[in-house]
N, C-alpha and C positions, 0 to 999 in steps of 0.2 A: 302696626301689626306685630314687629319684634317685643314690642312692652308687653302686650297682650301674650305672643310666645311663651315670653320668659317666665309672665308672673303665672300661666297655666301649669307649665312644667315644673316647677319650683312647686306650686301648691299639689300635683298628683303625687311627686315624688317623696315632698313631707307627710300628707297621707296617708300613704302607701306604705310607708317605715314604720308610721306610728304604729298602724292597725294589724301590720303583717310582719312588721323586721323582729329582731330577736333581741328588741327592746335591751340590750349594753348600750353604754354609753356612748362608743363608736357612732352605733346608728342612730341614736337620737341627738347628738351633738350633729349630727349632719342635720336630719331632719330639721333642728331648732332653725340653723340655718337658709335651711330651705325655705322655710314659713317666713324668717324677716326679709328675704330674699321678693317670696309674694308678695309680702304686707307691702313692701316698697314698692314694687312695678305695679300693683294695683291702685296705689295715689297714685301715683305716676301717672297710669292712663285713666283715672275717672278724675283726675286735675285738669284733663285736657279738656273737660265735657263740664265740668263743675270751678267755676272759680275763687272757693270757699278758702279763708287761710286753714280748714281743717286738713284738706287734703296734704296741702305741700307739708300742716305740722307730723301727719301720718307718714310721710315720705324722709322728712329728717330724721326722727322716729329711728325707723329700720333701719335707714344708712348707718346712723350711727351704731346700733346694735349687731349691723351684719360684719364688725371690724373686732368684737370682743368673742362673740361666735364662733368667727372663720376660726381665731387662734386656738377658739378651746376646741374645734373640729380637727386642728391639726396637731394637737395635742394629743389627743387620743388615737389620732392615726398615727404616729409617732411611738405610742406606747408608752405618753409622757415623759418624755426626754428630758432630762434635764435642764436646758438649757431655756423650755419654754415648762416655766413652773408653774402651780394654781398661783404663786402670787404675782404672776407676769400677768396671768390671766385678768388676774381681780387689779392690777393696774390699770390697765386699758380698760377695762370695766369700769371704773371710778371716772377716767377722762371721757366716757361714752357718758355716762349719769352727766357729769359734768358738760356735755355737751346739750343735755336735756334740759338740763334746768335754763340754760339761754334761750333756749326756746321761747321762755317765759319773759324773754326781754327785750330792748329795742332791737337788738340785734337782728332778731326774725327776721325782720324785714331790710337788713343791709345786704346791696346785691352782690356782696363777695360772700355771704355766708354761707350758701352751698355751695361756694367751688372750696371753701377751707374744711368744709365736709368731707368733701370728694378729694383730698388734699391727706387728709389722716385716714381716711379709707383705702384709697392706693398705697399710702405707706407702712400699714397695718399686714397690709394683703404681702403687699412685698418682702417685707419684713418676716411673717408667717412662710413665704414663698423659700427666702436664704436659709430656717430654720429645717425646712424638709429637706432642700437640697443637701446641707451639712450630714443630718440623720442617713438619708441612702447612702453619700458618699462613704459614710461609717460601715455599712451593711458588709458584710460578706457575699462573695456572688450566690446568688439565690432566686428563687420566686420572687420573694417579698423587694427585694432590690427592682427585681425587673419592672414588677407590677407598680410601684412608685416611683419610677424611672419613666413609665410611658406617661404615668402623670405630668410628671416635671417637663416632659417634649411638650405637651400638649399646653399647658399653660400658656409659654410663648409665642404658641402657633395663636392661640384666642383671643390674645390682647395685639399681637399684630394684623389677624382681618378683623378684628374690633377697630380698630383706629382708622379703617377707612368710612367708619361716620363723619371722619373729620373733614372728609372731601366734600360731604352731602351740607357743612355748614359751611363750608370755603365755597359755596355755588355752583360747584359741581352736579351734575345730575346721575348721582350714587343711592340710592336707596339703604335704607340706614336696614344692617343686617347682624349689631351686637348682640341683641335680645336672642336671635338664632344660634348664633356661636354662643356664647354664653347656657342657651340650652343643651346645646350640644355636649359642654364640659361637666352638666350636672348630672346630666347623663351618664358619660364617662366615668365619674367619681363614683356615683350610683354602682357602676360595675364592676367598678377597685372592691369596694365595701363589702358589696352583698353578694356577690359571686366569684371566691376564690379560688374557683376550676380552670378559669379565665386566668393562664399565667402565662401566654404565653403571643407575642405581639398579632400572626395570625387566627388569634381564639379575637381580640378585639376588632381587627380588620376585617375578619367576615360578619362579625355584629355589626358594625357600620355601615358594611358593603348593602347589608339586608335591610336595614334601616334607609338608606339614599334611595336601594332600588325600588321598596315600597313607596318611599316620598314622590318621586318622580311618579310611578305606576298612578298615584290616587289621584298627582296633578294632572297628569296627561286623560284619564277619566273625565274628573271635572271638567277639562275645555271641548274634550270631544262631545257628552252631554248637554253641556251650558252653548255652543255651537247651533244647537238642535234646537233647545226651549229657551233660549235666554238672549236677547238684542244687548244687556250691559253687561258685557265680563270685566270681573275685577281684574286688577296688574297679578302679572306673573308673579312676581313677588309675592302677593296677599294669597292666593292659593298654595303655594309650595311651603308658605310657614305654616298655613293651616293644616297644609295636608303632613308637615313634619310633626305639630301638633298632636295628631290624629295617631299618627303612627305610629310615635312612643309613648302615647297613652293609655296605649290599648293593653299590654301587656299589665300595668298597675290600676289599671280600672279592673280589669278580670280576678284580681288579686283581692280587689277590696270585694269587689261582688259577691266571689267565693268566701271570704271570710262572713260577710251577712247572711249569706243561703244556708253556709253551716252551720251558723247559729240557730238561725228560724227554721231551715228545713236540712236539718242533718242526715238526711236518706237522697237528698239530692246531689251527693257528692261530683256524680261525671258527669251531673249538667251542663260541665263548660267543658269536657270534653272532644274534639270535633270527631265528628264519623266518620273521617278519612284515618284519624288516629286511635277511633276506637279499638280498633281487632290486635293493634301492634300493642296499644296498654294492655288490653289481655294476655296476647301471647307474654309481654316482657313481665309481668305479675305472675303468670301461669309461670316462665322460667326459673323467675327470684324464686316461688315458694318449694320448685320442685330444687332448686339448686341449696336449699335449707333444710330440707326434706332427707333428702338422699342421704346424708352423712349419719343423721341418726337411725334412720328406718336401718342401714345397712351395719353398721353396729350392733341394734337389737337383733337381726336374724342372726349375721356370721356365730356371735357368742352363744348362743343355745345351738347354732347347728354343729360350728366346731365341738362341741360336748358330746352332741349324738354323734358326729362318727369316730369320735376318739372313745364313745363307751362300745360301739358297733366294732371296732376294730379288735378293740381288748377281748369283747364275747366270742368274734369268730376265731382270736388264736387259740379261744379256749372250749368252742365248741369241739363233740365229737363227731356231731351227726351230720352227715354231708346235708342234707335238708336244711337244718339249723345254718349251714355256712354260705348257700346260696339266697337264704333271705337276709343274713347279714351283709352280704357282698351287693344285694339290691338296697339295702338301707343306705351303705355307704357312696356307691355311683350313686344312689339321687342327691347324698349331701353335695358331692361332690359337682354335680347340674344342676342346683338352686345355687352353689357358691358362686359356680359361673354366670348365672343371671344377674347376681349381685355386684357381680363386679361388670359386667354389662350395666347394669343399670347407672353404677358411678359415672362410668365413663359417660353415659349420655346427658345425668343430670349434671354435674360438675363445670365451672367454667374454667376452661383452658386457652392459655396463651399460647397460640402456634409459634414456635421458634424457627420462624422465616431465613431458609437459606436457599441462594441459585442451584439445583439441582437440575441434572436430565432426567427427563421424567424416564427416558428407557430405561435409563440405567436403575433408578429404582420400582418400574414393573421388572427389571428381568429378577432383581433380588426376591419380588413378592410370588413370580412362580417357579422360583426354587422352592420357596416353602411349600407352595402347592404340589408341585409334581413329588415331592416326599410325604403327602399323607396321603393314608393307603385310601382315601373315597377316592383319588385321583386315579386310580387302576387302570379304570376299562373309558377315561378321558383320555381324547387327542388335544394335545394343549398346541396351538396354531400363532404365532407371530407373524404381523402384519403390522413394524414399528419401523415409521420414517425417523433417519438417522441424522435429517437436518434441519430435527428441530431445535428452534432457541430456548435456551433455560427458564425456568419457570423458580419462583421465589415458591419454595415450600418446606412442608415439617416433615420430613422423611420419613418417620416412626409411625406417625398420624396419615399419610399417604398408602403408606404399605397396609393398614390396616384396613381403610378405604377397601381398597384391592380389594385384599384377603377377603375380608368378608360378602364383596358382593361374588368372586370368584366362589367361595363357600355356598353360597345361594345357588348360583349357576349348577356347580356340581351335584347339590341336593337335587335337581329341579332333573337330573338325567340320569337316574337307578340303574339303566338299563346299557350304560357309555353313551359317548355323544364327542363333539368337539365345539372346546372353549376357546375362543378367536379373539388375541389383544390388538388394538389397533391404536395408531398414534397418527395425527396430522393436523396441519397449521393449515389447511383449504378449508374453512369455514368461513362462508362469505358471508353471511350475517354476524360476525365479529373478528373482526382483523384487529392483528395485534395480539390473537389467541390460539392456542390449541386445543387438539379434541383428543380425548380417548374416548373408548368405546370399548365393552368386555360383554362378546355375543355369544349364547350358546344354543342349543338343538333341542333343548329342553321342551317341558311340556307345556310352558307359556303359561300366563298369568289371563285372568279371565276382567273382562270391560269394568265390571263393577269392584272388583279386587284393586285394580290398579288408583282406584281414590284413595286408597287406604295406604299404598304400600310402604310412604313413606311417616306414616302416624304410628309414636311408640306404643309400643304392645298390640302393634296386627300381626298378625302370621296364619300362613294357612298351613302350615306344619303340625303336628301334634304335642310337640316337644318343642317348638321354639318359643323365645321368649317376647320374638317382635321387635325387636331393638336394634338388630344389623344394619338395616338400610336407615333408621331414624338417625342413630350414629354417624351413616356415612354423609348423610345430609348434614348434618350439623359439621362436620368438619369439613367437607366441602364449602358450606357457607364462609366458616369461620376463613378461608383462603380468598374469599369473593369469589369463587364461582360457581357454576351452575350444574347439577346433578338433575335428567331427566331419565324416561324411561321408554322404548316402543316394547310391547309384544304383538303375538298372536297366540291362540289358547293350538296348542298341537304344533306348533311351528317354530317355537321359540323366545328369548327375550333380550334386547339388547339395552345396556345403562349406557349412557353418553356423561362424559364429565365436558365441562366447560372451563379452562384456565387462562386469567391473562398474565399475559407476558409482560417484563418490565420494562416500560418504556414507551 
C-alpha cells in the first residue's frame, strides 16, 4: 500500500505542476522528477501482480533517471551554484544512460544489480543532499535560508523512519511505511517551491497539523462505516495511507479540475468555490476592488473640487453684493462637506495596519471626551462616566480608538437636538467572554428604528440628511481590524446603546 502511496502522490503532484505551476524550470525539474519517481513505484507495484522482465526493466528505468533529476532539481533550487554545474549534471546523466544500456545485458538478471542501483542512487541523492547543505550554509539569515533549512531537517527525519522497513525484513512485525514518509517529503518540497508565503516553521506545522488531522478524521470515518456494512476491514495501516492519499490529493485534483472547466467552460469559474466561502470571496473581492477604487475616484473629485472653492473663495473677496457672498459662502461649506466625505471614504476603503500598543482603554475614552465636551453640539449634553479603574490593558491603535469614540459619540449627539445625557461605561463582567472587556457609549436619543438597525453598520446608510453613512461602517472595520466585536441595542424614543467587545492579552 506505501508503493501504491508514493507512486499516486508523485503522479498528482507531477501533474498538477505541469498543468498549473509556472512552468520555470524550478517546477518542472521537480515535476520531471516526480513522474520518474511514479514511473518507478508503478513497476514496482504491478511487478508484484505481473512477473514480466518488463516491469523490473521499467523500474531500473526510473531509478536510474531519478539520480540525474534529483541533482538537476537541486540545481535549480540552488540557483545553480556553482559547485553543481550543467556539466555535473550531464555526468551523472551519461552514467545513468550508461546504466541503461546494461540493461540490455547479462547483467539484468544478476542479483546484485539492483542493490548497485540503489548503491549510486543513495549516493547521488546524498551527494545532491551535502551540495544544498553547503549553499544554505552560505545564505545570509533570511526567508530563503529558513525555508531550505526545514528542508534539510526534514530529510534526515525521512530516511530515519524509512529505515524502519528494515525491521519488517529482519522478521519483525513492522508494517513497511517508506512509501508514506517519502510522500510526505514531496509534499513538503511541493511547499518550499510553490508557495513562498510559507516562511515561516509554524506556517508548515499547521499545514501538516491539518493534513494529520484530516488523515485520521477520514480514517476514523471509514471504520466507524465499514463497522456497520462491512464483516472484512482492511489493516489500519491500509486505510490511513489511503485516507493520507485522499487528503493531499484533493487540493491538486481541484487545481487540475479548475484548469479543464476554464478551458471548456470559462463562466464556471466559482464552481469549486464552497458556499461556506462563498459570501467571504465576495466580501474580500468587494474589499480589494473598493481598496483600488478609493485612491483614484478620490483624486478625480478632490482636484476639481479644490478649483471650485479656491475660484468661490477669490469671487467672494471680490464680490460686492452680500447676496452674491452668501451663495459663494454656500459653494464653499459644500466643497468643504464633500471633501470630508472624501476623506471618510479613504479611511474606510484603505487598508490599514493598526499599530498595536497596551493601552488603558480609560485613559484613552477620557482623551476622546475632551474632544467632545469642546464641540459646541456638545452644549445642552450631560457627558456621564461610568469607567471601572481596574481594568487590564488592552493591545490597541490609539488614534484609531479614539476615532471609534468620536464618531459614534458624534452619532449619539446628533440623535439628541434637544440635550440629553451621553453615558461611557467600562467593564471586564462579561460573562460570555472572559479574558475581555466591554465598553458601551449610551444615550437618550431618539433611537434607531427595527428595520434601520440591518443597515446601520453597511457603508453609505444614514438616516440623516447630510450624512455620508460611513461613521459606524468605519467604526466596524476598525473594531474588527482589533478582533473585536462592535454591536448595537435601541429603542425608537428611548434611546441607543453601541457595546464594543475587546480582548485582553493573554
Amino acid at each position: 500500500m506505501d508503493v501504491f502511496t508514493l507512486a499516486a502522490t508523485s503522479f498528482i503532484i507531477a501533474l498538477s505542476l505541469i498543468l498549473t505551476g509556472k512552468k520555470d524550470q524550478l517546477h518542472m525539474s521537480f515535476a520531471g522528477l516526480c513522474a520518474a519517481i511514479f514511473i518507478m513505484q508503478s513497476a514496482v507495484f504491478l511487478s508484484s501482480y505481473f512477473t514480466a522482465d518488463l516491469w523490473k526493466a521499467i523500474e531500473y528505468l526510473a531509478m536510474l533517471s531519478v539520480a540525474p533529476l534529483g541533482l538537476r532539481f537541486i540545481r535549480h533550487l540552488t540557483g545553480r551554484i556553482t559547485i553543481i554545474s550543467r556539466g555535473l549534471v550531464l555526468f551523472f546523466t551519461f552514467i545513468s544512460l550508461l546504466g541503461v544500456f546494461l540493461l540490455f545485458t547479462k547483467l539484468f538478471h544478476w542479483p546484485y544489480f539492483k542493490l548497485i542501483i540503489l548503491l549510486y542512487l543513495f549516493v547521488v541523492l546524498v551527494l545532491g543532499y551535502v551540495f544544498l547543505l553547503r549553499h544554505t550554509n552560505k545564505l545570509p539569515p533570511g526567508t530563503e535560508k529558513r525555508r531550505l533549512g526545514y528542508l534539510l531537517f526534514a530529510c534526515p527525519i525521512v530516511a530515519i523512519i524509512s529505515s524502519a522497513d528494515l525491521l519488517g525484513y529482519a522478521g519483525f512485525a513492522f508494517p513497511p511505511i517508506t512509501g508514506l514518509v517519502l510522500a510526505a517529503l514531496l509534499y513538503l518540497i511541493l511547499l518550499v517551491i510553490a508557495y513562498p508565503q510559507l516562511n515561516e516553521l509554524h506556517d508548515f506545522l499547521a499545514r501538516a497539523l491539518v493534513i494529520f488531522i484530516s488523515t485520521v478524521t477520514a480514517t476514523l470515518i471509514f471504520y466507524f462505516v465499514a463497522l456497520f456494512f462491512s464483516d472484512n476491514i482492511p489493516s489500519f495501516t491500509s486505510v490511513l495511507m489511503a485516507s493520507f492519499l485522499i487528503v493531499i490529493s484533493i487540493t491538486p485534483l481541484k487545481m487540475i479540475l479548475k484548469k479543464g472547466f476554464s478551458h471548456f467552460y470559462p463562466e464556471s469559474r466559482d464552481v469549486f468555490t464552497s458556499l461556506y466561502e462563498f459570501d467571504e470571496k465576495l466580501e474580500s473581492e468587494k474589499a480589494l476592488m473598493l481598496a483600488e477604487m478609493a485612491p483614484v475616484l478620490a483624486h478625480e473629485i478632490r482636484n476639481p473640487l479644490g478649483s471650485i472653492k479656491g475660484a468661490a473663495q477669490y469671487l467672494k473677496s471680490e464680490a460686492a453684493a452680500e447676496e452674491h457672498k452668501n451663495l459663494l459662502t454656500v459653494i464653499i461649506e459644500e466643497a468643504n462637506r464633500l471633501n470630508a466625505v472624501v476623506h471618510q471614504f479613504l479611511d474606510y476603503a484603505r487598508p490599514y495596519q493598526p499599530k498595536l500598543k497596551a493601552q488603558n482603554i480609560n485613559v484613552v475614552i477620557q482623551k476622546a471626551i475632551s474632544i467632545i465636551a469642546a464641540n459646541q453640539l456638545a452644549e445642552n449634553i450631560e457627558i456621564v462616566r461610568e469607567l471601572n479603574h481596574n481594568l487590564p490593558e488592552v493591545e490597541i491603535d490609539e488614534q484609531q480608538f479614539i476615532q471609534v469614540i468620536l464618531n459614534i459619540a458624534l452619532n449619539a449627539i446628533e440623535a439628541m437636538p434637544q440635550g440629553g445625557t451621553l453615558t461611557f461605561r467600562t467593564s471586564d463582567t462579561d460573562p460570555d467572554a472572559p479574558g475581555s472587556i466591554s465598553i458601551s457609549i449610551q444615550d437618550t436619543g431618539s433611537g434607531i428604528g427595527r428595520e434601520e438597525m440591518k443597515n446601520i453598520f453597511k457603508p453609505f446608510f444614514s438616516t440623516k440628511k447630510r450624512g455620508a453613512g460611513l461613521g459606524l461602517a468605519i467604526c466596524q472595520k476598525i473594531v474588527k481590524e482589533h478582533g473585536g466585536i462592535i454591536r448595537v441595542k435601541s429603542l425608537p424614543e428611548e434611546g441607543t446603546v453601541l457595546f464594543i467587545r475587546l480582548n485582553t492579552p493573554g
